[in-house]
C-alpha positions as CSV (number, residue, x, y, z in Angstrom):
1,X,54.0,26.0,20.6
2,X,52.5,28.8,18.8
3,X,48.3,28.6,18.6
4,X,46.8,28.9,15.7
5,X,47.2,26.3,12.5
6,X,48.7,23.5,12.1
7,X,51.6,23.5,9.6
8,X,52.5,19.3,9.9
9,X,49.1,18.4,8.7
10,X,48.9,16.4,5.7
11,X,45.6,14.5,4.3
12,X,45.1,11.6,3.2
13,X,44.6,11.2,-0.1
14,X,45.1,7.7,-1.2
15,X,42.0,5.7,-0.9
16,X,39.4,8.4,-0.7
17,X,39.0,9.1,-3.9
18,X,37.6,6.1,-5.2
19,X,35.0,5.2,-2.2
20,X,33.6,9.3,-2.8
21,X,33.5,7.9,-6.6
22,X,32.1,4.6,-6.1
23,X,29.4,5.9,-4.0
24,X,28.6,8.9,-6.9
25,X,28.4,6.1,-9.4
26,X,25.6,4.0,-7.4
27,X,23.6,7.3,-6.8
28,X,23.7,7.9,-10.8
29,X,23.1,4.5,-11.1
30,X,19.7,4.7,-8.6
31,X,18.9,7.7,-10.4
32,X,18.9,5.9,-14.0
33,X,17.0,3.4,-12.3
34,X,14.1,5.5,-10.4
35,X,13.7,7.4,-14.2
36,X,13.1,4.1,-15.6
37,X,10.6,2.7,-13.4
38,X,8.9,5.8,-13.5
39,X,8.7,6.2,-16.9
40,X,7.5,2.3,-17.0
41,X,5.0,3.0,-14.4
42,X,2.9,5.3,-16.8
43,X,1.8,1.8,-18.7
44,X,1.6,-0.2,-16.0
45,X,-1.8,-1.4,-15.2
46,X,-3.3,-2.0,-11.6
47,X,-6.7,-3.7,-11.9
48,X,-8.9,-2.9,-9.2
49,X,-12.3,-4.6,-8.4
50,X,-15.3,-2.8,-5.5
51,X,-18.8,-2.9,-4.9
52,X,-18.9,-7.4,-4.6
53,X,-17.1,-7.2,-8.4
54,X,-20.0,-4.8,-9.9
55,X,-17.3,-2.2,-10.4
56,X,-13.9,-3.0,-12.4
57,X,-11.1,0.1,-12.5
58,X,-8.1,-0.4,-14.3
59,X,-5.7,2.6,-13.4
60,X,-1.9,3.1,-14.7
61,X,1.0,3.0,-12.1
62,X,0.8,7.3,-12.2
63,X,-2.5,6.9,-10.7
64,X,-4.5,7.5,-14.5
65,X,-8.2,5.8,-14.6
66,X,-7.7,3.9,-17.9
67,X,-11.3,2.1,-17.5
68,X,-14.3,1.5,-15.4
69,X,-16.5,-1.3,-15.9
70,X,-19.7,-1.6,-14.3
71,X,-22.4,-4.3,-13.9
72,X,-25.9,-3.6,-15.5
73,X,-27.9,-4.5,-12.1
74,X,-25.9,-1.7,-10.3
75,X,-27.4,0.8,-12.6
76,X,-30.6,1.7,-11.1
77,X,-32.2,5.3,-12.4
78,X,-34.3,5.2,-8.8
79,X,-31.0,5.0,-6.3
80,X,-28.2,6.9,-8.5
81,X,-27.1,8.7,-5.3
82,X,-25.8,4.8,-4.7
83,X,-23.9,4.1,-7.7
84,X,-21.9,7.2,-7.6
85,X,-21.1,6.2,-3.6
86,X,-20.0,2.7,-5.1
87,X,-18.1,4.9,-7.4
88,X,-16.1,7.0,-5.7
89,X,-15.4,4.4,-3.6
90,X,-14.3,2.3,-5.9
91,X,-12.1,5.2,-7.4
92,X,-10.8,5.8,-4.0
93,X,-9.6,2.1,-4.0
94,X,-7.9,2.0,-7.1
95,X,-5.7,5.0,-6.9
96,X,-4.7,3.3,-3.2
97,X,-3.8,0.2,-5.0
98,X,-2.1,2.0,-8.0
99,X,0.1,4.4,-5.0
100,X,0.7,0.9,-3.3
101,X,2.1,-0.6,-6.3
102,X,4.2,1.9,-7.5
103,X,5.7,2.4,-3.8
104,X,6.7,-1.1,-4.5
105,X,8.1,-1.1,-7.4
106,X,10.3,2.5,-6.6
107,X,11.2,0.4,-3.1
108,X,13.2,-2.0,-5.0
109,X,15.3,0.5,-6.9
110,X,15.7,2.5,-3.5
111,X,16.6,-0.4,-1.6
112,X,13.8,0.6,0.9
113,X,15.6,4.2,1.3
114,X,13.1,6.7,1.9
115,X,13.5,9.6,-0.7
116,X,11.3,13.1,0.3
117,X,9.1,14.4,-2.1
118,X,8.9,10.9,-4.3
119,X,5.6,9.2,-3.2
C-alpha cells in the first residue's frame, strides 16, 4: 500500500448538519438573550442601605448612582472627614450589590457558563 492519502475515505454527512445548526441556533439564541438583560439592567434598581440605615443608595444594574439619601443627624459640619468615610463606603457597597445582582441575572441566561470579558 502506497503512503500518503487515503482515497476510500468518505465523511459522514448525514446527521452532522443539524446538531452544528442546533447548537448555532442556542448560541444566537443566548446572545439575544444576554442583549436583553443587559439592556434591561440599565433600569433596574438595586437599593442599598450603610452606615445603621443613615445612608440609602439606589444604583441601576450598570452600576449608575441614581440616588443617595442621607439622615440629618449624620450631617455634622465638626466631623465631615466621617460622613464622606460613611460615604464612600456606602458607595463601595452599592456598586458590589449592583455587580452581584447583575451577575445573577446574566447567570441565568448563561446557564452558569462563564463568558470572558462579561462581568
Amino acid at each position: 500500500m502506497a503512503k500518503g492519502r487515503r482515497t476510500d475515505f468518505v465523511p459522514r454527512s448525514s446527521g452532522q448538519a443539524q446538531p452544528n445548526n442546533n447548537m448555532m441556533q442556542k448560541i444566537q439564541q443566548m446572545q439575544e438573550d444576554m442583549r436583553v438583560t443587559q439592556t434591561a439592567l440599565e433600569t433596574e434598581l438595586v437599593e442599598v442601605s450603610a452606615g445603621g440605615g443613615a445612608i440609602k443608595i439606589v444604583i441601576t444594574g450598570h452600576q449608575r448612582v441614581q440616588s443617595i439619601k442621607l439622615d440629618p443627624a449624620l450631617v455634622d459640619p465638626a466631623d465631615v472627614g466621617m460622613l464622606e468615610d460613611t460615604l464612600v463606603a456606602a458607595v463601595n457597597e452599592a456598586i458590589l450589590a449592583s455587580q452581584e445582582y447583575a451577575a445573577k441575572r446574566l447567570e441565568t441566561v448563561t446557564g452558569g457558563i462563564s463568558i470572558p470579558g462579561l462581568m
